[in-house]
TIVEX-924374 format. One line per 3 residues: their letters; for each residue x, y, z of N, C-alpha, C, O. Coordinates in Angstrom, 2 decimals. Layout:
A = X Y Z X Y Z X Y Z X Y Z ~ ... $
end
This chain:
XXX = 46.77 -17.50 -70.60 45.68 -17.31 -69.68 44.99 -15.99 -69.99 45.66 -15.01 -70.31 ~ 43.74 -15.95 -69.90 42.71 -14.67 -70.02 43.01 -13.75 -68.85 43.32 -14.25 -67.76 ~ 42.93 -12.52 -68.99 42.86 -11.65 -68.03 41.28 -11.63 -68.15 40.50 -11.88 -69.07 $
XXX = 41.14 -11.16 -66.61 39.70 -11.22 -65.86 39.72 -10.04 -65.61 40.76 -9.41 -65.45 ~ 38.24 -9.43 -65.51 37.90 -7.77 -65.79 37.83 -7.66 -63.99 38.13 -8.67 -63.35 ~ 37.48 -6.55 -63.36 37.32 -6.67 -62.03 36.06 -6.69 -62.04 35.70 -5.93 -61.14 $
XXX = 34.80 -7.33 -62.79 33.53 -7.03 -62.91 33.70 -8.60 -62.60 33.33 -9.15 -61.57 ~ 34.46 -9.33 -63.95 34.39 -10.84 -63.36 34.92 -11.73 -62.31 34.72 -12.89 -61.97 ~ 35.71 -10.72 -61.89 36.61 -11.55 -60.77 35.84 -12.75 -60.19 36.04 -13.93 -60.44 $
XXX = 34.87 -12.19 -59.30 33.88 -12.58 -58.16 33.96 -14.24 -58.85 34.62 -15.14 -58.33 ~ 33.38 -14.34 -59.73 32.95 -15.40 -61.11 33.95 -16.13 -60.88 33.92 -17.13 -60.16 ~ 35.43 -15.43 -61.78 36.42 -16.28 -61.58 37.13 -17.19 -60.29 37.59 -18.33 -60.37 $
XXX = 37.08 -16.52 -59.37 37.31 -16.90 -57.79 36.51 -17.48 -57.27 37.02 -18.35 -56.56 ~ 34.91 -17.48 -57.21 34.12 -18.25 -56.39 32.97 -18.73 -57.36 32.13 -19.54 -56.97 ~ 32.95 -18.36 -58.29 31.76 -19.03 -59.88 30.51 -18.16 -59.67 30.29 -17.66 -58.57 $
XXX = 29.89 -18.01 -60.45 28.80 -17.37 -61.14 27.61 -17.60 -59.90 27.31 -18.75 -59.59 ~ 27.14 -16.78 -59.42 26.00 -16.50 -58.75 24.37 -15.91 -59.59 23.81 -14.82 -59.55 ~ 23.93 -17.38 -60.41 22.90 -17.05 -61.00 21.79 -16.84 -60.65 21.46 -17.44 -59.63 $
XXX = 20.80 -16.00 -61.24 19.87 -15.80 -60.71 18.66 -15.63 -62.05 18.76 -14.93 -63.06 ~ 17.58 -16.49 -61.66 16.74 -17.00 -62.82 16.07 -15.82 -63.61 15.56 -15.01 -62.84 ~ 15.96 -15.57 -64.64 15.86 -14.18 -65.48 14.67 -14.29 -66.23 13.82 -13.39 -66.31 $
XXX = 14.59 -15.68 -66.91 13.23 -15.76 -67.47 12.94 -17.46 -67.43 13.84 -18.26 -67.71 ~ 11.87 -17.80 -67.11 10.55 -19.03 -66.88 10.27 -19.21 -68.51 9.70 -18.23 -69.00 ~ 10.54 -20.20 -69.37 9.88 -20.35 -70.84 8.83 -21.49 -70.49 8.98 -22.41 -69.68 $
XXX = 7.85 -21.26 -71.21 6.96 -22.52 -71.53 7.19 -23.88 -71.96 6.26 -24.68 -71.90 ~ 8.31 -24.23 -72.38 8.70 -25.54 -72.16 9.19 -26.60 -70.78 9.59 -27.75 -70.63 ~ 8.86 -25.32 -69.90 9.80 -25.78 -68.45 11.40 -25.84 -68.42 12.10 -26.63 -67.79 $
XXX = 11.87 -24.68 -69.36 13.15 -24.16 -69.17 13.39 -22.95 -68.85 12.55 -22.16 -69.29 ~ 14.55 -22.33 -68.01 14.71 -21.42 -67.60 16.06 -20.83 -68.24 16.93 -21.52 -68.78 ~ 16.10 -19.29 -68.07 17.00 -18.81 -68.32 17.50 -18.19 -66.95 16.80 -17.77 -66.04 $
XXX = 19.24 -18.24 -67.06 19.92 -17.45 -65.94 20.88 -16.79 -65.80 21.89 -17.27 -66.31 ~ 20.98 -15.85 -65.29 21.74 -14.91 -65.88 22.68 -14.54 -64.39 21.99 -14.48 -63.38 ~ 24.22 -14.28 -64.21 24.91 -14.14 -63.51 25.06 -12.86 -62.97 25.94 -12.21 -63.54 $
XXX = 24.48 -12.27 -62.06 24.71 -11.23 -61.26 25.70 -10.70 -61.34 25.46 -9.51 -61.56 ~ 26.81 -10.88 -61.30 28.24 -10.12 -61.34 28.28 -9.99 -62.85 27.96 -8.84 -63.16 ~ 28.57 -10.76 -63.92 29.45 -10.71 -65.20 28.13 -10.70 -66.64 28.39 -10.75 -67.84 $
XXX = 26.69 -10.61 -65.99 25.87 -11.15 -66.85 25.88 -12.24 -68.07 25.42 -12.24 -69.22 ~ 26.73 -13.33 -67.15 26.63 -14.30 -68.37 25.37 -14.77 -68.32 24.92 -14.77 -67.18 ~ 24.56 -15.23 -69.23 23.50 -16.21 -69.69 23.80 -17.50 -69.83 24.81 -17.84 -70.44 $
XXX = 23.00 -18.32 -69.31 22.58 -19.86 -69.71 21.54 -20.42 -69.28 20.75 -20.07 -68.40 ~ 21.58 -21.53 -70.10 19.89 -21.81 -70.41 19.85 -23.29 -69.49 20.92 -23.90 -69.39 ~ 19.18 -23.60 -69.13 18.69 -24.81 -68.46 17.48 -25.71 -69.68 16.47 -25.25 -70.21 $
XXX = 18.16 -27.30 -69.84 16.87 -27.97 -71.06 15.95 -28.28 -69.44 15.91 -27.71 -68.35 ~ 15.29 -29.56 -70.07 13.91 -30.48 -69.41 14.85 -30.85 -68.26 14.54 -30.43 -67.15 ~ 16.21 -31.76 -68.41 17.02 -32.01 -67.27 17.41 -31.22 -66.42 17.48 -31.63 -65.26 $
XXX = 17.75 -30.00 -66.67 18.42 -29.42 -65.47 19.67 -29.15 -66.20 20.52 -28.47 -65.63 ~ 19.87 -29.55 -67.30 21.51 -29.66 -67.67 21.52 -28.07 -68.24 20.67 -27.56 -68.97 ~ 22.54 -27.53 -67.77 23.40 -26.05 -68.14 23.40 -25.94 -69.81 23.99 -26.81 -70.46 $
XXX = 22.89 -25.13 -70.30 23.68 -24.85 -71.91 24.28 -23.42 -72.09 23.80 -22.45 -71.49 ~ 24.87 -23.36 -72.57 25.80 -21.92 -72.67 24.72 -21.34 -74.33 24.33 -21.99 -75.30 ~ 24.52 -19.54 -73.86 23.51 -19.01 -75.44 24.78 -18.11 -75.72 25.38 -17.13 -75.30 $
XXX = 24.81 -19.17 -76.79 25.86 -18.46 -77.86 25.37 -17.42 -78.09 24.18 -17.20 -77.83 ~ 26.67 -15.99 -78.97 26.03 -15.30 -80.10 25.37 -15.16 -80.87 24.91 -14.02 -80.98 ~ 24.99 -16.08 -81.77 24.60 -16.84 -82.48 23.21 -17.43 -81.99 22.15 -17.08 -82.51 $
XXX = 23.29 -18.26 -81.07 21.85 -18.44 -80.61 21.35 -17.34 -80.15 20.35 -16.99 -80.78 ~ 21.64 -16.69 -79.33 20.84 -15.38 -78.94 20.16 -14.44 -80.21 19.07 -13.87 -80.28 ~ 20.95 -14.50 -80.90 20.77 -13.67 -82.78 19.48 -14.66 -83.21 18.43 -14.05 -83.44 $
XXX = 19.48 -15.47 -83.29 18.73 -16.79 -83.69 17.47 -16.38 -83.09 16.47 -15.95 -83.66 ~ 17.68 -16.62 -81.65 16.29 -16.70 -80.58 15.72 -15.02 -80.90 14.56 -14.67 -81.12 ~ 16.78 -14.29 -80.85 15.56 -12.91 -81.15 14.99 -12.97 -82.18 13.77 -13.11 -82.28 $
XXX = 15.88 -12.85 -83.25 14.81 -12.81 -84.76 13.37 -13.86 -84.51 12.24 -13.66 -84.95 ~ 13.71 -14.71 -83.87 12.40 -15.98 -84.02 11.30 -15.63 -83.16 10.16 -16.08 -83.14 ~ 12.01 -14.48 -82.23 10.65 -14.02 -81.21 9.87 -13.00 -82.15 8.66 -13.05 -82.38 $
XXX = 10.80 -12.06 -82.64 10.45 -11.41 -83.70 9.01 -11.39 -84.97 7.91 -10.96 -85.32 ~ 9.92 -12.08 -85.16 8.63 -13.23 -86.33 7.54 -13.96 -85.98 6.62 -14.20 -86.75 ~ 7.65 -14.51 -84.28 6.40 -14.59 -83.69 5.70 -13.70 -83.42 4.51 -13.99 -83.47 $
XXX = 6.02 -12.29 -83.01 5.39 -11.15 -82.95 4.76 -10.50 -83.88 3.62 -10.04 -83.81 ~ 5.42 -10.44 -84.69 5.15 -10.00 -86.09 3.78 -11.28 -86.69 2.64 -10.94 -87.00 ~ 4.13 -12.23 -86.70 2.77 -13.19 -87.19 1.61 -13.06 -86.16 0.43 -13.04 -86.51 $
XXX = 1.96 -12.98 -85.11 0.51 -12.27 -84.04 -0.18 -11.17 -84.42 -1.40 -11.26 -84.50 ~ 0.30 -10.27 -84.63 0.11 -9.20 -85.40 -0.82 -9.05 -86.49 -1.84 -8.39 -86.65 ~ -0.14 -9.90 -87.24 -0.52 -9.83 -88.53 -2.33 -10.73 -88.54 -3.26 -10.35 -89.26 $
XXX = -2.39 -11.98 -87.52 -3.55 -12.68 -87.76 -4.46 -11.85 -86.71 -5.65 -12.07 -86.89 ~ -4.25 -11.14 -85.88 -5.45 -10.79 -85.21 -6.56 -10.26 -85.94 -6.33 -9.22 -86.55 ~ -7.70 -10.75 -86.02 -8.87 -9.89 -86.47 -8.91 -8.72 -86.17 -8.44 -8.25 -85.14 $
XXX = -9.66 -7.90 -87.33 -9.83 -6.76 -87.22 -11.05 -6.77 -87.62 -11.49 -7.35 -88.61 ~ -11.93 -5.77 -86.44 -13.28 -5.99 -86.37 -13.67 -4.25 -86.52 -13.11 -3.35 -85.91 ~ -14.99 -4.10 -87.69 -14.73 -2.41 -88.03 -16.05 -1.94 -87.68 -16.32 -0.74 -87.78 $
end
């Protein structure tokens, strides 16, 4: 069995008290747990997904590179 931090307790004993963190343009949300800051993502259904390491690594670089290509096409007017 895992030992539980006293940050997660709350979590472990009564479950995650989320609270919506970010609205995406697909009509998914992100939520993030008040006590333990876990993250998860909500699809089109409603259904829970857990953001991996890995996805989170993923999703930044890709915001990244959207930023960076905004950037790069804006006109420049002299």
């Amino acid at each position: 069995m895992k030992s539980t931090t006293s940050k997660a307790l709350p979590c472990a004993v009564f479950g995650h008290n989320y609270v919506k963190s970010k609205t995406n343009s697909d009509q998914t949300a992100e939520l993030t747990c008040s006590h333990c800051n876990t993250v998860v993502k909500t699809d089109a259904s409603g259904n829970f997904e857990d953001l991996s390491v890995s996805n989170k690594h993923i999703q930044t670089t890709l915001r990244q590179l959207f930023h960076l290509k905004l950037q790069t096409n804006k006109p420049k007017f002299s």
